[in-house]
C-alpha positions in Angstrom: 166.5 -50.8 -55.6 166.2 -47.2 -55.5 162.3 -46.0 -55.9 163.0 -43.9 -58.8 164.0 -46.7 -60.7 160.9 -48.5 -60.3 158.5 -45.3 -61.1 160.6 -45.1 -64.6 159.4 -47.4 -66.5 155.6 -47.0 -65.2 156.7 -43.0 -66.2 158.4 -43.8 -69.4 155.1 -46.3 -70.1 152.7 -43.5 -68.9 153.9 -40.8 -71.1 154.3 -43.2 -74.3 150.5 -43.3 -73.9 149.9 -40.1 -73.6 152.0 -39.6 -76.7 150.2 -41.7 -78.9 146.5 -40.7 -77.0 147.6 -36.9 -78.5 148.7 -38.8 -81.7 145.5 -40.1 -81.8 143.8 -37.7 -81.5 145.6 -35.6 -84.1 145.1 -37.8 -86.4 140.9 -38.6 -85.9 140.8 -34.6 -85.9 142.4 -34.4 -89.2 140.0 -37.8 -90.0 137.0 -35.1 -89.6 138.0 -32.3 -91.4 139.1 -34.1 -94.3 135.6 -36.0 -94.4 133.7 -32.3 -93.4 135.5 -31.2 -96.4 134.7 -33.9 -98.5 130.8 -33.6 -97.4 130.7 -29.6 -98.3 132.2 -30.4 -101.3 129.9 -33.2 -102.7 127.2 -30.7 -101.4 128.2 -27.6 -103.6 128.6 -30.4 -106.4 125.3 -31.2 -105.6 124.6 -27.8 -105.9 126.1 -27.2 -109.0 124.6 -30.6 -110.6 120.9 -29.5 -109.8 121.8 -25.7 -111.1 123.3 -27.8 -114.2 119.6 -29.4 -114.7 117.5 -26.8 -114.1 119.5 -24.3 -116.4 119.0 -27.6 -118.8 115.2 -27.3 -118.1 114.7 -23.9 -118.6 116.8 -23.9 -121.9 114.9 -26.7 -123.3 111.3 -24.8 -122.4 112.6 -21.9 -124.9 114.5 -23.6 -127.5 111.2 -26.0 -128.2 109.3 -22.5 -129.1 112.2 -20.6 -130.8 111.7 -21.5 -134.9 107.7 -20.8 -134.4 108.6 -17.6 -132.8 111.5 -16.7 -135.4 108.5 -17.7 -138.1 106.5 -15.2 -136.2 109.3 -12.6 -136.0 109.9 -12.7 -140.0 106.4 -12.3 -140.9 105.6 -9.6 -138.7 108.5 -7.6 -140.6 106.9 -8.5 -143.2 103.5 -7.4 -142.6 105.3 -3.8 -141.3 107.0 -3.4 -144.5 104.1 -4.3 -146.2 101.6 -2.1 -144.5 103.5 0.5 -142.7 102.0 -0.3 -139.4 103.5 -2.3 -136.4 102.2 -5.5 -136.2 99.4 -6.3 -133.0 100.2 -9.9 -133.0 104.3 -10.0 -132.6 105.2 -12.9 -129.8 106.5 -12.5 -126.8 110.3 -12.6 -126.8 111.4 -15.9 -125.3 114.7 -16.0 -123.1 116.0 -18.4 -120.6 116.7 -17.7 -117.5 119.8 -19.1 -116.6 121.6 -19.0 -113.3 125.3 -19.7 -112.5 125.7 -19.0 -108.4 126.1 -22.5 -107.6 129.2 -22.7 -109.9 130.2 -19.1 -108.1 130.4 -20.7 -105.0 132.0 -23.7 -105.7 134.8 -21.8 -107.7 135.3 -19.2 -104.7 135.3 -22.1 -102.1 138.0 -24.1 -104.1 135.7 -27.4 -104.8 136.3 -27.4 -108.1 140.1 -27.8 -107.6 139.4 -31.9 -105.7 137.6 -32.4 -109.3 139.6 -34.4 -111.9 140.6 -31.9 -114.7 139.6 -33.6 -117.0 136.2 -33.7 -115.4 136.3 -30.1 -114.6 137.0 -29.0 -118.2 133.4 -30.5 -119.0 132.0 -28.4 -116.7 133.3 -25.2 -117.5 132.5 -25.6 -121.2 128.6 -26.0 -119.9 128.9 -22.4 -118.0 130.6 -21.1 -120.9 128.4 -22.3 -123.4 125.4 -20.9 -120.6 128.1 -17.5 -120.6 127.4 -17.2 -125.0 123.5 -17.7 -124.4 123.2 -15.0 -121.6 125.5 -12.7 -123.4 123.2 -12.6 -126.1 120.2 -11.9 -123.9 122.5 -8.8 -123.1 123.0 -8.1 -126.6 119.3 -8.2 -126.8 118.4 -6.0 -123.8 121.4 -3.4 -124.7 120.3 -3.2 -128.7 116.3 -3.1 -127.5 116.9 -0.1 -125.1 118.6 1.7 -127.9 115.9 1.3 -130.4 113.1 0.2 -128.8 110.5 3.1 -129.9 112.7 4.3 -132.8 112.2 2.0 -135.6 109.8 -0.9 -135.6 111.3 -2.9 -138.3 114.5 -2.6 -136.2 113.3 -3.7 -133.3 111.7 -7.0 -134.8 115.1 -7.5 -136.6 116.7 -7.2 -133.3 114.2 -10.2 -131.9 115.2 -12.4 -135.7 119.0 -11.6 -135.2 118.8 -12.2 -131.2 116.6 -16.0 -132.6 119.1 -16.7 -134.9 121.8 -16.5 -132.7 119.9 -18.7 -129.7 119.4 -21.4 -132.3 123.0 -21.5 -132.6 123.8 -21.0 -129.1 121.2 -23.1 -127.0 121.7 -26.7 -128.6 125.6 -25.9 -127.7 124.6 -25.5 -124.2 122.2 -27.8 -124.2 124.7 -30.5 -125.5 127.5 -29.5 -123.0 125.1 -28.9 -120.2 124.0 -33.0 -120.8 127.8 -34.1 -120.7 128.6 -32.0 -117.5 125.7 -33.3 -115.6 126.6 -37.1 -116.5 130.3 -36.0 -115.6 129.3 -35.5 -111.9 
């Protein structure tokens, strides 16, 4: 027998397991980054859960306070159209403050898209329903700057049409903020 024929199936055996050693390795990279991936993205859904509860928390803190106040706001326009003279005793305007970054970054990192759509829908409505309540704090701010040492009885309206709206729009957060919490 010649001595090449001998080293060729110790060769052909050799490189078969350095074949599947590279295969192997191939694969238990691709093993890591998948579960690296999985762990960042159970972290920014972590993120977003705990941004879920404490926009819940805050919204919960004003809405408890927001009929007194609205109470408040109507009889202090009444007392001005009554007496001419800006109430001393108007409350303090109550508005949440609401964050959305963690939902920021797990839309620009593409979490959201290894999240069941159905799932996902629930959680968009919560920002969106967040989206109405800070849009009317913009209202708010926007219409206040405008009139703000112009007319008194229009500035307390503004704080009775800005309540009105939040009673409406807070329990609809509130509500969706609940379901997309116990969604992830």
């Amino acid at each position: 027998m010649k001595p090449s024929q001998l080293n060729a199936p110790v060769i052909l055996g050799q490189a078969v397991a350095i074949f599947c050693s590279v295969l192997l390795a191939f694969a238990a990279e691709q093993w890591r980054d998948d579960f690296n991936e999985r762990q960042r993205a159970n972290d920014v859904l972590t993120l977003v859960k705990t941004e879920l509860e404490e926009n819940l928390i805050e919204l919960e803190r004003v809405t408890v306070e927001r009929q007194d106040r609205l109470n408040a706001y109507i009889a202090a326009i009444d007392e001005l159209i009554e007496t001419g003279q800006y109430p001393q005793d108007v409350p303090v305007l109550l508005t949440p403050e609401i964050t959305n970054v963690a939902y920021q970054l797990a839309t620009d990192s593409g979490v959201l898209s290894s999240i069941e759509p159905k799932d996902l829908l629930v959680i968009a409505r919560a920002y969106d329903a967040l989206a109405s309540v800070e849009a009317n704090i913009l209202f708010l701010n926007n219409r206040n700057a405008q009139i703000r040492f112009q007319d008194g009885e229009q500035y307390i309206s503004g704080f009775i049409y800005f309540s009105n709206r939040a009673l409406n729009n807070e329990p609809v957060a509130i509500e969706a903020i609940k379901k997309a919490i116990a969604t992830l």
